[in-house]
PyMOL CGO cylinders between C-alpha atoms (Angstrom):
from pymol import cmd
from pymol.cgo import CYLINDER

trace = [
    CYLINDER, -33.04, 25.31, 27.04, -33.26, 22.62, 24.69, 0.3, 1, 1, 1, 1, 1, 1,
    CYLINDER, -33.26, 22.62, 24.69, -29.42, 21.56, 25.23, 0.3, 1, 1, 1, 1, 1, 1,
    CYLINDER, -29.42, 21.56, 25.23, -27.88, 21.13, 28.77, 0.3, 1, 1, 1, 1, 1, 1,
    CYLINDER, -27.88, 21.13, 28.77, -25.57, 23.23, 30.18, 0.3, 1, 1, 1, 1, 1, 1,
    CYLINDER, -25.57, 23.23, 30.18, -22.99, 20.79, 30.16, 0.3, 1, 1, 1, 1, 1, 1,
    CYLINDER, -22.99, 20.79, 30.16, -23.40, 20.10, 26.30, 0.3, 1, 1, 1, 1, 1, 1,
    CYLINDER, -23.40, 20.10, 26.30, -23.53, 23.92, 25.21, 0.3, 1, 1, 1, 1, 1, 1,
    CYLINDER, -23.53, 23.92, 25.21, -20.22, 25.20, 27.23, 0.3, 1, 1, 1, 1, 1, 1,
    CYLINDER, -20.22, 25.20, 27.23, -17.81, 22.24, 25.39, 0.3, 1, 1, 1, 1, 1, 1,
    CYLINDER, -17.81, 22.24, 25.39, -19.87, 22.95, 22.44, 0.3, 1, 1, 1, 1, 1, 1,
    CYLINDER, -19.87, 22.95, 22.44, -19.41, 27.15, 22.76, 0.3, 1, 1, 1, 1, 1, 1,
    CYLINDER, -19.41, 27.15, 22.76, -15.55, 26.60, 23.41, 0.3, 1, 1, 1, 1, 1, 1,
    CYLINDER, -15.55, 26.60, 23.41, -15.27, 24.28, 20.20, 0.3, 1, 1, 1, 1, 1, 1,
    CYLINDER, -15.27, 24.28, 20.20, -17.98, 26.60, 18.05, 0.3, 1, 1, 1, 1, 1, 1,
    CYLINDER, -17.98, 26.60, 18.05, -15.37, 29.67, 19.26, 0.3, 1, 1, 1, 1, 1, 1,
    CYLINDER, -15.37, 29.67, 19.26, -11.95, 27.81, 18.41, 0.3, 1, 1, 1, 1, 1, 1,
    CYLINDER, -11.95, 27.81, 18.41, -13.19, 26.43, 14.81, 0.3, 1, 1, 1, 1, 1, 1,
    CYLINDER, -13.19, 26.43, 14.81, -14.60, 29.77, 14.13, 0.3, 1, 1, 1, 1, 1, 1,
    CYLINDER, -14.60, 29.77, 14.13, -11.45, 32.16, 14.70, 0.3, 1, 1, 1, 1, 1, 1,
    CYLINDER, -11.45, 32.16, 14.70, -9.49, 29.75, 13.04, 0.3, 1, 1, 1, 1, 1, 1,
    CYLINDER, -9.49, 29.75, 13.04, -8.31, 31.58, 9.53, 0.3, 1, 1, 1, 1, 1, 1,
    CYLINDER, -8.31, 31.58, 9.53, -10.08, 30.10, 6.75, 0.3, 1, 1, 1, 1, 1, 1,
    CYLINDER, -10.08, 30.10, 6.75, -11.72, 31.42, 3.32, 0.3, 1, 1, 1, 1, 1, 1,
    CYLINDER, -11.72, 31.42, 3.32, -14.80, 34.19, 5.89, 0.3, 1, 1, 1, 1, 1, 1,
    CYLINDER, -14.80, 34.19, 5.89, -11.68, 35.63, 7.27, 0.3, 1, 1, 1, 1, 1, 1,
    CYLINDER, -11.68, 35.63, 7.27, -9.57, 36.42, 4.25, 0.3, 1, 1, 1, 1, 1, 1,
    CYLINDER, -9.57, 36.42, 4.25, -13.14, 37.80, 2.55, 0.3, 1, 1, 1, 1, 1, 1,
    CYLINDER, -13.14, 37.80, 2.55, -14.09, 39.81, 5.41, 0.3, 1, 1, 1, 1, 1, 1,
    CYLINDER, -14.09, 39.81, 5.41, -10.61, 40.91, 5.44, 0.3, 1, 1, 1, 1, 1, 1,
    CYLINDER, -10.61, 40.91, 5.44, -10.71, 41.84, 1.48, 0.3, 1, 1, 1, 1, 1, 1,
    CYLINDER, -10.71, 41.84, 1.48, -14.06, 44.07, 2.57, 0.3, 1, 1, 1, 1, 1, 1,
    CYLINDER, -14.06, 44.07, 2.57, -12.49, 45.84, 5.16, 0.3, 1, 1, 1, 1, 1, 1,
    CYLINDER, -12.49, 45.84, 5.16, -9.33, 46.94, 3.03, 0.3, 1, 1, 1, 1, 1, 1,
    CYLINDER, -9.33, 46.94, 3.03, -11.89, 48.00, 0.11, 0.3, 1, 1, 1, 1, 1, 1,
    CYLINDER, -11.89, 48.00, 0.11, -15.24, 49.32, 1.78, 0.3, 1, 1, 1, 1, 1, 1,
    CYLINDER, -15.24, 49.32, 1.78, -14.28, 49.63, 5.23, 0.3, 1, 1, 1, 1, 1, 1,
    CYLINDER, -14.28, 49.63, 5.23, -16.32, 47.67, 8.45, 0.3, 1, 1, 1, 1, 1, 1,
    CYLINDER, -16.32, 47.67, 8.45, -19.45, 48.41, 6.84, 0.3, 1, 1, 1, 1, 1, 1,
    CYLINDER, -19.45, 48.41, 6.84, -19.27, 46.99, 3.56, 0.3, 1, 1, 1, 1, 1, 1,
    CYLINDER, -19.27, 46.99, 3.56, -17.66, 43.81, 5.56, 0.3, 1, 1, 1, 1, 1, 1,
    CYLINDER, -17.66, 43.81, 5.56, -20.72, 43.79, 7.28, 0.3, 1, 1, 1, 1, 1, 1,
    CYLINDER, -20.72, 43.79, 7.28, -22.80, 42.62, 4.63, 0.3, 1, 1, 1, 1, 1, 1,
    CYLINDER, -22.80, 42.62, 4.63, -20.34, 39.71, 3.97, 0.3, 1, 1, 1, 1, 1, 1,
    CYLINDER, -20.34, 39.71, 3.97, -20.62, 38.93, 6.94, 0.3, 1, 1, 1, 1, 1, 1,
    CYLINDER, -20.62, 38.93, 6.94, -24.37, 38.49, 7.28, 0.3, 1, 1, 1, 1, 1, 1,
    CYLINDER, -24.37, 38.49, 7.28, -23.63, 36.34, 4.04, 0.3, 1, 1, 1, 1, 1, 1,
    CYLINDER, -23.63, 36.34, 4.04, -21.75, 34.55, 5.55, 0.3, 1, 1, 1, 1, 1, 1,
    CYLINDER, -21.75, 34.55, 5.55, -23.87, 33.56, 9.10, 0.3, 1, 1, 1, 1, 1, 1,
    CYLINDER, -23.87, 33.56, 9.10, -26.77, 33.14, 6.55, 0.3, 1, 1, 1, 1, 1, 1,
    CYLINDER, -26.77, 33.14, 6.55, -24.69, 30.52, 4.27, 0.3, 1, 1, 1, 1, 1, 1,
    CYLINDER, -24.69, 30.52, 4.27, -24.74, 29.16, 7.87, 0.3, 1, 1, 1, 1, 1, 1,
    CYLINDER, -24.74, 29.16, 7.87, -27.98, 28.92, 8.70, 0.3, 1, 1, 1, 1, 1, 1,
    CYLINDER, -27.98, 28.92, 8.70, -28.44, 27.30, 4.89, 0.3, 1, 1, 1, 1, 1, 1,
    CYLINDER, -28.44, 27.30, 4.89, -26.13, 24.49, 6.05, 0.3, 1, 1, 1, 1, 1, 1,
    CYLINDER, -26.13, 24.49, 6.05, -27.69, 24.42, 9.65, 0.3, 1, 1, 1, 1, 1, 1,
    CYLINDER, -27.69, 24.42, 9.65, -30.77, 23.80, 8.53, 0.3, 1, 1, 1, 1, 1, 1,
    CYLINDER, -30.77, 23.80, 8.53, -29.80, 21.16, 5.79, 0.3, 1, 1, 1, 1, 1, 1,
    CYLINDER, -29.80, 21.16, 5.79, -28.77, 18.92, 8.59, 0.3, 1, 1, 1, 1, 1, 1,
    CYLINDER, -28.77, 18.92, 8.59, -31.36, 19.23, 11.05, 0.3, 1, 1, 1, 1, 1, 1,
    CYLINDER, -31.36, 19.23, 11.05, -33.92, 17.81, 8.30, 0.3, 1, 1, 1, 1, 1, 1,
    CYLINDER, -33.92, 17.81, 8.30, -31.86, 14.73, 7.96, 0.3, 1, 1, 1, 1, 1, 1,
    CYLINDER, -31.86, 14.73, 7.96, -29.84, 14.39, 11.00, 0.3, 1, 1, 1, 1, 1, 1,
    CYLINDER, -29.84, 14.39, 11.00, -32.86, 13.58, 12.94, 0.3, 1, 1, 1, 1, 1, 1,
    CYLINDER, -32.86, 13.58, 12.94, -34.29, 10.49, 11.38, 0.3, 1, 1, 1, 1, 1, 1,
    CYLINDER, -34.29, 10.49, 11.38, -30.24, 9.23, 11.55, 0.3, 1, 1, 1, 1, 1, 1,
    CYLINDER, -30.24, 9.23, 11.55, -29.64, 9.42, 15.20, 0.3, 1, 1, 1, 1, 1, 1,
    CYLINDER, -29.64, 9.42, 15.20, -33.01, 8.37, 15.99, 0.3, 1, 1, 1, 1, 1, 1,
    CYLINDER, -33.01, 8.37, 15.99, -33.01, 5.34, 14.33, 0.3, 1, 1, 1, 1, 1, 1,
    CYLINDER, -33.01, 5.34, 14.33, -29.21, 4.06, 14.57, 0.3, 1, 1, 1, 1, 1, 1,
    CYLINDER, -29.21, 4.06, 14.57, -26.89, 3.93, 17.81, 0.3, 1, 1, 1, 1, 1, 1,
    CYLINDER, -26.89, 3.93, 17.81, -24.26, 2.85, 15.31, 0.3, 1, 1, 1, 1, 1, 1,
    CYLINDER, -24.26, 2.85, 15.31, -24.66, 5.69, 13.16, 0.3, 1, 1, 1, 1, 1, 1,
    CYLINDER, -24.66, 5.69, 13.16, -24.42, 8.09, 16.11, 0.3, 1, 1, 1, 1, 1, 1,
    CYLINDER, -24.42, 8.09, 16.11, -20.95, 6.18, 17.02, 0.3, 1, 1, 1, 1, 1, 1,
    CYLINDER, -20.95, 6.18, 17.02, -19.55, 6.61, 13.81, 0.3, 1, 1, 1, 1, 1, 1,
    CYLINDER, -19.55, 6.61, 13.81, -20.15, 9.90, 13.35, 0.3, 1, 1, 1, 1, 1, 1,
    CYLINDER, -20.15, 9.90, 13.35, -18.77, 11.32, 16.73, 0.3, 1, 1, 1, 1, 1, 1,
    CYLINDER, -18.77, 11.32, 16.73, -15.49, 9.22, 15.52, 0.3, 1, 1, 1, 1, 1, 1,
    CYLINDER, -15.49, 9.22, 15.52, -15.56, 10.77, 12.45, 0.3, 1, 1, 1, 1, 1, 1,
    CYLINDER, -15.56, 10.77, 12.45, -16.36, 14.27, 14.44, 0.3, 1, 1, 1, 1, 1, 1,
    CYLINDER, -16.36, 14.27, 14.44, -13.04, 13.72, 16.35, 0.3, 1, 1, 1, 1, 1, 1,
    CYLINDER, -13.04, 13.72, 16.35, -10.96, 12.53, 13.38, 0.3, 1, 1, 1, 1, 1, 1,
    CYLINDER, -10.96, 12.53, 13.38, -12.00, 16.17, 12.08, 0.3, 1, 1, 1, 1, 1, 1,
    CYLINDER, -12.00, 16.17, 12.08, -11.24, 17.90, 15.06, 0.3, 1, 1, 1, 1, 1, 1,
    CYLINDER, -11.24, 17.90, 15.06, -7.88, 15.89, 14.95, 0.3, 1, 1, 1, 1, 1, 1,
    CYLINDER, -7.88, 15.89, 14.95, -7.25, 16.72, 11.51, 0.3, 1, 1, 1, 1, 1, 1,
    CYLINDER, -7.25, 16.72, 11.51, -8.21, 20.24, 11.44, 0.3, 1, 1, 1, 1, 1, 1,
    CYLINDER, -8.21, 20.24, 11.44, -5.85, 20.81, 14.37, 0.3, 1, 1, 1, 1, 1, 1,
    CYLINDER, -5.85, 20.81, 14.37, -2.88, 19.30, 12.58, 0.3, 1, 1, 1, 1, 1, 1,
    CYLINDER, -2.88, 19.30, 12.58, -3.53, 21.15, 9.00, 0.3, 1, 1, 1, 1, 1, 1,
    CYLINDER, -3.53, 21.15, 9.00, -3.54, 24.48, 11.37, 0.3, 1, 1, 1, 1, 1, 1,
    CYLINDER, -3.54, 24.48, 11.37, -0.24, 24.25, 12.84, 0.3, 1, 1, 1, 1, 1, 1,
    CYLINDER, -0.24, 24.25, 12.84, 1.30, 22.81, 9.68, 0.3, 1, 1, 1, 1, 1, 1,
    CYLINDER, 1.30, 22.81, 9.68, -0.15, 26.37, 8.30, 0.3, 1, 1, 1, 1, 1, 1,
    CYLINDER, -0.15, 26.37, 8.30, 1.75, 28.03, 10.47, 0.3, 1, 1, 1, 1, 1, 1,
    CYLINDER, 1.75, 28.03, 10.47, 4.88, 26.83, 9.23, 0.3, 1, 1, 1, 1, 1, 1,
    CYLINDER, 4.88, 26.83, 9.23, 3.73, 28.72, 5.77, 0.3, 1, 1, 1, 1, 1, 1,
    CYLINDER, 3.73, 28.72, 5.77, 4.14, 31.98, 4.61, 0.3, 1, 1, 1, 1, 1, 1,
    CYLINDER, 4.14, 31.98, 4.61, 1.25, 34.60, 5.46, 0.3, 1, 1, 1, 1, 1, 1,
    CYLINDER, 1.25, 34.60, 5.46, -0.74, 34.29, 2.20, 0.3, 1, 1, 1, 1, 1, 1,
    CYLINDER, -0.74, 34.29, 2.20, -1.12, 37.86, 0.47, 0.3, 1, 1, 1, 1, 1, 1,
    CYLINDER, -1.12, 37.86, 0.47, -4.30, 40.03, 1.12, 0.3, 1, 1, 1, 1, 1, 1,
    CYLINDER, -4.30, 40.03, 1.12, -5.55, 41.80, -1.80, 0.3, 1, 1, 1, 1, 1, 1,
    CYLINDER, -5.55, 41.80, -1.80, -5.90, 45.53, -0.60, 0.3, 1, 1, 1, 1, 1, 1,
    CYLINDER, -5.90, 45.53, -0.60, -8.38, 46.55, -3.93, 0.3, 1, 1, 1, 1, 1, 1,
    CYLINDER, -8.38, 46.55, -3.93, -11.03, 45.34, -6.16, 0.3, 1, 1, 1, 1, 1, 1,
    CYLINDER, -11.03, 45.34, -6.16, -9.59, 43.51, -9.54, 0.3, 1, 1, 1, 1, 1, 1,
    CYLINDER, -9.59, 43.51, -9.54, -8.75, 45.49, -11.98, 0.3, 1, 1, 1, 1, 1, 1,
    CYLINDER, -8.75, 45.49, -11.98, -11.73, 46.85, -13.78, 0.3, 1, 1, 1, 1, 1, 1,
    CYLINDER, -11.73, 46.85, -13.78, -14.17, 46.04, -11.07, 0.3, 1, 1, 1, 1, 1, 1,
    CYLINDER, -14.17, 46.04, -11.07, -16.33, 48.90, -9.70, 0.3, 1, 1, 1, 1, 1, 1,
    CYLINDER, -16.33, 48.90, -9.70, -17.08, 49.88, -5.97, 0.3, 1, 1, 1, 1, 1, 1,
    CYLINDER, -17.08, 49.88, -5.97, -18.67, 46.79, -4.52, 0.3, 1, 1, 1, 1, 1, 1,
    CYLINDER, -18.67, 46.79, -4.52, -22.83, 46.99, -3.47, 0.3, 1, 1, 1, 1, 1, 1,
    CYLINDER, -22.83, 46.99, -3.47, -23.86, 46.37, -0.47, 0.3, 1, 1, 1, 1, 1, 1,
    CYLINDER, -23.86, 46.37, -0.47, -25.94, 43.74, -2.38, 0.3, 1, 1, 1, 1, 1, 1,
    CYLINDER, -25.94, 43.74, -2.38, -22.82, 42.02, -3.88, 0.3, 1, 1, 1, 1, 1, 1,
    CYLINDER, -22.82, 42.02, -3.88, -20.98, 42.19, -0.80, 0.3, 1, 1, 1, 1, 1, 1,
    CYLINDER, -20.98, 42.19, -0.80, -23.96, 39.90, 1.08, 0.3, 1, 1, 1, 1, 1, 1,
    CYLINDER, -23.96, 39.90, 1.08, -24.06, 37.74, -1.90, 0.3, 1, 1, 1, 1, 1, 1,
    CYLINDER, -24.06, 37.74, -1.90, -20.14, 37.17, -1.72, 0.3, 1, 1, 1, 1, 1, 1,
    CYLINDER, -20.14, 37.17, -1.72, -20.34, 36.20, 1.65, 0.3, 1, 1, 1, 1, 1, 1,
    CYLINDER, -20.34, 36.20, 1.65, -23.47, 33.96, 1.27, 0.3, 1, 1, 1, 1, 1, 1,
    CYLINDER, -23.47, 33.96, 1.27, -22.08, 32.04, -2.05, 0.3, 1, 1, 1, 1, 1, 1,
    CYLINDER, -22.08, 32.04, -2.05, -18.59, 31.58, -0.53, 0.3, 1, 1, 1, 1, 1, 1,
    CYLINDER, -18.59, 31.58, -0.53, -20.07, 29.71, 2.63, 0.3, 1, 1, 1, 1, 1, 1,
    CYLINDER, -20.07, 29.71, 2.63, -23.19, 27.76, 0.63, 0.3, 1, 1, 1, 1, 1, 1,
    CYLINDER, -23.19, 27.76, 0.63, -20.41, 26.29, -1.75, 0.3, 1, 1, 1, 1, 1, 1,
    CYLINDER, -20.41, 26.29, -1.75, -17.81, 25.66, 0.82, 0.3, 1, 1, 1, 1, 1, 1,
    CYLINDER, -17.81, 25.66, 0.82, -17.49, 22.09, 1.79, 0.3, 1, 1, 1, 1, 1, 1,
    CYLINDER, -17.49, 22.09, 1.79, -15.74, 22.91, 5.41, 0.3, 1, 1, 1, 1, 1, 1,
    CYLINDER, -15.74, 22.91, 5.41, -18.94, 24.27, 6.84, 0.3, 1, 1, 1, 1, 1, 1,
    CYLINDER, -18.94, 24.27, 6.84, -20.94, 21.05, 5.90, 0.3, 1, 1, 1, 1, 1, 1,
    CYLINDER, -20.94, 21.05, 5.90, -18.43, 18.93, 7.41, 0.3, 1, 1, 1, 1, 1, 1,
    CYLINDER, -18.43, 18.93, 7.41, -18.37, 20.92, 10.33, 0.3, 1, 1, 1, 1, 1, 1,
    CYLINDER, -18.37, 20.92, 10.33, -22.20, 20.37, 10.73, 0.3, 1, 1, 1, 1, 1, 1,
    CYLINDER, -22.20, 20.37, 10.73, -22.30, 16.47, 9.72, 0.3, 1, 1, 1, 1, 1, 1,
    CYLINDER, -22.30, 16.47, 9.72, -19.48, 15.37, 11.72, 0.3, 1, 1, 1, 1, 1, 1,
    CYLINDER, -19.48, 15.37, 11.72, -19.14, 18.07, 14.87, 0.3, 1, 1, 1, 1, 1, 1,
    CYLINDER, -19.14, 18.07, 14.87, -22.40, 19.31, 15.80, 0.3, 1, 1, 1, 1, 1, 1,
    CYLINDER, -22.40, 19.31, 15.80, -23.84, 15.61, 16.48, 0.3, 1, 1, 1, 1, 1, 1,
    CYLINDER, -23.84, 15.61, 16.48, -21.33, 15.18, 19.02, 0.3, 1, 1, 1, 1, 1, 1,
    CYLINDER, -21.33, 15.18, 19.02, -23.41, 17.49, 21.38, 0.3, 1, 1, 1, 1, 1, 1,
    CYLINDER, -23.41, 17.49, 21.38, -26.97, 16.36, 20.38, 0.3, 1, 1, 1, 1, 1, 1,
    CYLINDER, -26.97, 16.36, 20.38, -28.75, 13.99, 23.14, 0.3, 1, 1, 1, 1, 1, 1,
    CYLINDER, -28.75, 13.99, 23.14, -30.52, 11.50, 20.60, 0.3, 1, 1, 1, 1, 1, 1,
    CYLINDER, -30.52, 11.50, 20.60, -33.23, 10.53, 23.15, 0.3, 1, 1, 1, 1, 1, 1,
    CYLINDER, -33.23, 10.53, 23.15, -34.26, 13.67, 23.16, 0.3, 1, 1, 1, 1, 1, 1,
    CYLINDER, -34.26, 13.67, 23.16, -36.06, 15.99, 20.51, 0.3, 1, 1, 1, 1, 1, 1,
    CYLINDER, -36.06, 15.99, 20.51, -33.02, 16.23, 17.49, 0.3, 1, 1, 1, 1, 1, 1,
    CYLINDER, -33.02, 16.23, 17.49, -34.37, 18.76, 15.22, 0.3, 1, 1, 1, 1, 1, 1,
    CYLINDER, -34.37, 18.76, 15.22, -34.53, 21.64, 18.47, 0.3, 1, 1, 1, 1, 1, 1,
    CYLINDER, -34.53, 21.64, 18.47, -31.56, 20.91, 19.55, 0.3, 1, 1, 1, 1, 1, 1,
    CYLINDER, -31.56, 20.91, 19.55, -29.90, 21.01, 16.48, 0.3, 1, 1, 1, 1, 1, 1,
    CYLINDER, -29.90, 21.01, 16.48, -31.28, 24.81, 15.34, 0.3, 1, 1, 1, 1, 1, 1,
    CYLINDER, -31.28, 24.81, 15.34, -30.55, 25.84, 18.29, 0.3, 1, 1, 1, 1, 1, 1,
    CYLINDER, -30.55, 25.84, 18.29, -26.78, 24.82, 18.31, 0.3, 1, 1, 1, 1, 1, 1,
    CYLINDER, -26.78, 24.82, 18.31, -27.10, 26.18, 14.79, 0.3, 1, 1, 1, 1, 1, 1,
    CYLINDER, -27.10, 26.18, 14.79, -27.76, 29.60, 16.54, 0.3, 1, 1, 1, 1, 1, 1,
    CYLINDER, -27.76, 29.60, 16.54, -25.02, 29.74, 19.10, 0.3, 1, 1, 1, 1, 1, 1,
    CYLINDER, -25.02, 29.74, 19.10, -22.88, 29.23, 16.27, 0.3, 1, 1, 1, 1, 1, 1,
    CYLINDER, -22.88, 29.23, 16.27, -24.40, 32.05, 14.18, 0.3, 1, 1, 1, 1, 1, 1,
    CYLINDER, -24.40, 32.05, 14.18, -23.95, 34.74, 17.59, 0.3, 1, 1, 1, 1, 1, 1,
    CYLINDER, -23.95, 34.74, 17.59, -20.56, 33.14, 17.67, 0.3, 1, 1, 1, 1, 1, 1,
    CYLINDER, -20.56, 33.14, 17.67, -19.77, 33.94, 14.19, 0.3, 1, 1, 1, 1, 1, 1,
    CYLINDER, -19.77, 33.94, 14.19, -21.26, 37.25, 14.15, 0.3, 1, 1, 1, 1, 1, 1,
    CYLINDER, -21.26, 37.25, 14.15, -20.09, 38.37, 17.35, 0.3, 1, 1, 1, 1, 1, 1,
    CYLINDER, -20.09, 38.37, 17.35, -15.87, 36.97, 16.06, 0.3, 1, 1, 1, 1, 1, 1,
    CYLINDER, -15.87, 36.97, 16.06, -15.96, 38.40, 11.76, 0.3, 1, 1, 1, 1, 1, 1,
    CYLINDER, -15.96, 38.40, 11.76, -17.55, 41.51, 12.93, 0.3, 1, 1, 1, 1, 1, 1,
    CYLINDER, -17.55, 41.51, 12.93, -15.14, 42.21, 15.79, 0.3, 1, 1, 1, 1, 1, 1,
    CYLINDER, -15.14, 42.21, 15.79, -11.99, 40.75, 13.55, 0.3, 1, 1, 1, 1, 1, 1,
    CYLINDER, -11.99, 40.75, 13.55, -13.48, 43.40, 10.62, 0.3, 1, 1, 1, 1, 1, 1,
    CYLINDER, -13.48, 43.40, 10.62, -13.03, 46.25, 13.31, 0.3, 1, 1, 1, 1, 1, 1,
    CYLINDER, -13.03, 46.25, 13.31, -9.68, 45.01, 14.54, 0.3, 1, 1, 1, 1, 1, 1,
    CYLINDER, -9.68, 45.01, 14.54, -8.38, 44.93, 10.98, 0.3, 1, 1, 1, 1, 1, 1,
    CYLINDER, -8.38, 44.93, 10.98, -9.27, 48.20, 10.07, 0.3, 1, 1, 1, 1, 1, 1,
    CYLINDER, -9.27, 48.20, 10.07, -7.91, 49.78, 12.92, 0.3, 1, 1, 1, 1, 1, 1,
    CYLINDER, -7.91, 49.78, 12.92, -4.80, 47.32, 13.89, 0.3, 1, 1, 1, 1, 1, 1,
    CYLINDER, -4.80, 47.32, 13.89, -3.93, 46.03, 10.23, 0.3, 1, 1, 1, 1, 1, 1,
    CYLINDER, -3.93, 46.03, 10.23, -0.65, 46.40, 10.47, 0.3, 1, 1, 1, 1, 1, 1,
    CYLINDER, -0.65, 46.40, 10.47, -0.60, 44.41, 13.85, 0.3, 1, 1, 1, 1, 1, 1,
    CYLINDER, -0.60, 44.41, 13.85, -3.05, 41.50, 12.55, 0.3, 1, 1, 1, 1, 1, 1,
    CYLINDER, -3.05, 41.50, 12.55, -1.46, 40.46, 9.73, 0.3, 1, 1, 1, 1, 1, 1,
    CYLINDER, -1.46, 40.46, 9.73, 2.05, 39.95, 10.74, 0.3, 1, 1, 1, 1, 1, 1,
    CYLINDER, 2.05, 39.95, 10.74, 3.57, 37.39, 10.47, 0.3, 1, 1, 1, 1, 1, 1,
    CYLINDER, 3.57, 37.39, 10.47, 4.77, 36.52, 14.26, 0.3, 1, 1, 1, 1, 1, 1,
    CYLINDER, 4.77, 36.52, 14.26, 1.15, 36.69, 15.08, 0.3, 1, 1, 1, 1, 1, 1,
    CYLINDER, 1.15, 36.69, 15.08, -0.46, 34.50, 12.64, 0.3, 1, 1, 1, 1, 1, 1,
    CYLINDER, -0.46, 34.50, 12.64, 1.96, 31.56, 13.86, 0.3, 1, 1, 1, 1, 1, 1,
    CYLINDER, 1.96, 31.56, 13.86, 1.26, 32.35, 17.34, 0.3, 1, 1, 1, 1, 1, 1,
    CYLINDER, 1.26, 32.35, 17.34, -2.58, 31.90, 16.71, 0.3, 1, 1, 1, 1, 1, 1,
    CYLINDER, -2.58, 31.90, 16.71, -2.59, 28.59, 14.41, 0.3, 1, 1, 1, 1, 1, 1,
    CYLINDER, -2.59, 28.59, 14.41, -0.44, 26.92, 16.61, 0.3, 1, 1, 1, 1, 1, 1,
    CYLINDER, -0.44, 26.92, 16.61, -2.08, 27.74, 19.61, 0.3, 1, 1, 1, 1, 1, 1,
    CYLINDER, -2.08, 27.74, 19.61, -5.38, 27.21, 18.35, 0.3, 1, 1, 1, 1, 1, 1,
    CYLINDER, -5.38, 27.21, 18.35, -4.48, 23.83, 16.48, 0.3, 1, 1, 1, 1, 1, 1,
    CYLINDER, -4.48, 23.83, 16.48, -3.37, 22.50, 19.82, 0.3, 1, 1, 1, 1, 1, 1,
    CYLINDER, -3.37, 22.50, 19.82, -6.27, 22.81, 21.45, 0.3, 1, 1, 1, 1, 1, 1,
    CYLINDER, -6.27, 22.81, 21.45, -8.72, 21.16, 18.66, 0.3, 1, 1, 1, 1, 1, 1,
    CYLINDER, -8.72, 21.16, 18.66, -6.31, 18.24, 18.69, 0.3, 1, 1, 1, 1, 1, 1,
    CYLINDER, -6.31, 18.24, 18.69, -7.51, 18.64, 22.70, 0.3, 1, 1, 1, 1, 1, 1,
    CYLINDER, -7.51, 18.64, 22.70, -10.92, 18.75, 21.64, 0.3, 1, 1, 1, 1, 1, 1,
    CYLINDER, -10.92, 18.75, 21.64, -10.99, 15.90, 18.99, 0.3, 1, 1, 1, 1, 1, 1,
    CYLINDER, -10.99, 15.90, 18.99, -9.34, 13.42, 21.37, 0.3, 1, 1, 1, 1, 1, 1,
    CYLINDER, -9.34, 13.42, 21.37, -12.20, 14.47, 24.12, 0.3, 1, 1, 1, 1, 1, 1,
    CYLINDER, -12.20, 14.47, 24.12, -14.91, 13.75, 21.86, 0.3, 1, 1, 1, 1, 1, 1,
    CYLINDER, -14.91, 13.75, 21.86, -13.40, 10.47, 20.74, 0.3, 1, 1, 1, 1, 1, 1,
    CYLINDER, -13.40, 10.47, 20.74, -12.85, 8.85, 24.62, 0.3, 1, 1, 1, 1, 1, 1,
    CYLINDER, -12.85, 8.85, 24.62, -16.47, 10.50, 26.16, 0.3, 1, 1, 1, 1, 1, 1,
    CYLINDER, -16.47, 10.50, 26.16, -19.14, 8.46, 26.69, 0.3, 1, 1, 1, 1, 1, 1,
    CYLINDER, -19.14, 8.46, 26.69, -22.52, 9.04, 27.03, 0.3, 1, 1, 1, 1, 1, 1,
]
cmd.load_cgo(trace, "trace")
């Protein structure tokens, strides 16, 4: 396994926290299921876990000549990793406080039946362009990658735990919303998830900042 157990467990818990966290997959996926149903959500989905992979990949080409060569580097970006962490968990509860944001339950007006084509290519330009995901891979993954050992393994694979994570979450949270809408997207429940959830990244981020290696 090219990361220990001890790295990929923190790591899975983290990877499975950031991703059910609402955020712009979600309220797409969610837009599919209301129009096309779990299947055309799908296809989004694989967009999006591809738009993944796109960023995934970005950073294992230059993420390995960076840790390699600088200890200091590697310091400041598990700080900046934690400040993230931190600072996700705080903008999640404050979210909470907010109003549900409105769903869209049809296409625009004038729009046609979505492809199965279009639907992938939603999913795959919403992730490529979104800045979160790059963050999330410049200043989290690191965190778990042992620099004195080979960078560029380590980091695809970490890449694909968070993939299964992903597909395994947006495909069961497309089912869930087409069969349980009503009970998703209430409002009681949405609080009860952000705060919970934003709790225990602020956990997380102060973890990463105090470990050593």
């Amino acid at each position: 396994m090219p990361v220990e157990l001890h790295q990929l467990l923190p790591f899975l818990a983290a990877s499975i926290l950031i991703t059910v966290v609402p955020g712009a997959d979600m309220a797409l996926v969610t837009r599919q299921v209301l129009i096309g149903g779990p299947r055309l959500a799908q296809r989004t989905i694989f967009g999006n876990l591809t738009g993944i992979c796109v960023h995934g990949a970005a950073l294992a080409v230059g993420l390995s000549a960076l840790l390699v060569a600088s200890a200091t580097a590697y310091t400041v970006v598990k700080l900046a990793g934690a400040a993230y962490l931190v600072w996700l968990g705080i903008q999640t509860i404050r979210a909470a406080r907010r109003a549900a944001p409105a769903t869209p339950d049809a296409a625009p007006d004038g729009a046609g039946p979505i492809s199965p084509r279009r639907a992938f290519a939603q999913g795959l330009v919403s992730t490529v362009l979104n800045p979160k995901p790059a963050l999330f891979f410049l200043t989290f993954l690191p965190q778990f990658i042992d620099r004195h050992e080979p960078v560029l393994s380590q980091t695809l694979f970490l890449t694909l735990v968070h993939v299964i994570v992903g597909l395994v979450w947006l495909t069961t949270y497309a089912y869930l919303v087409h069969g349980a809408r009503q009970v998703l997207t209430r409002d009681r429940f949405r609080r009860w998830l952000e705060r919970s959830t934003g709790a225990v990244l602020i956990a997380l981020g102060v973890r990463v900042a105090v470990e050593r290696r």
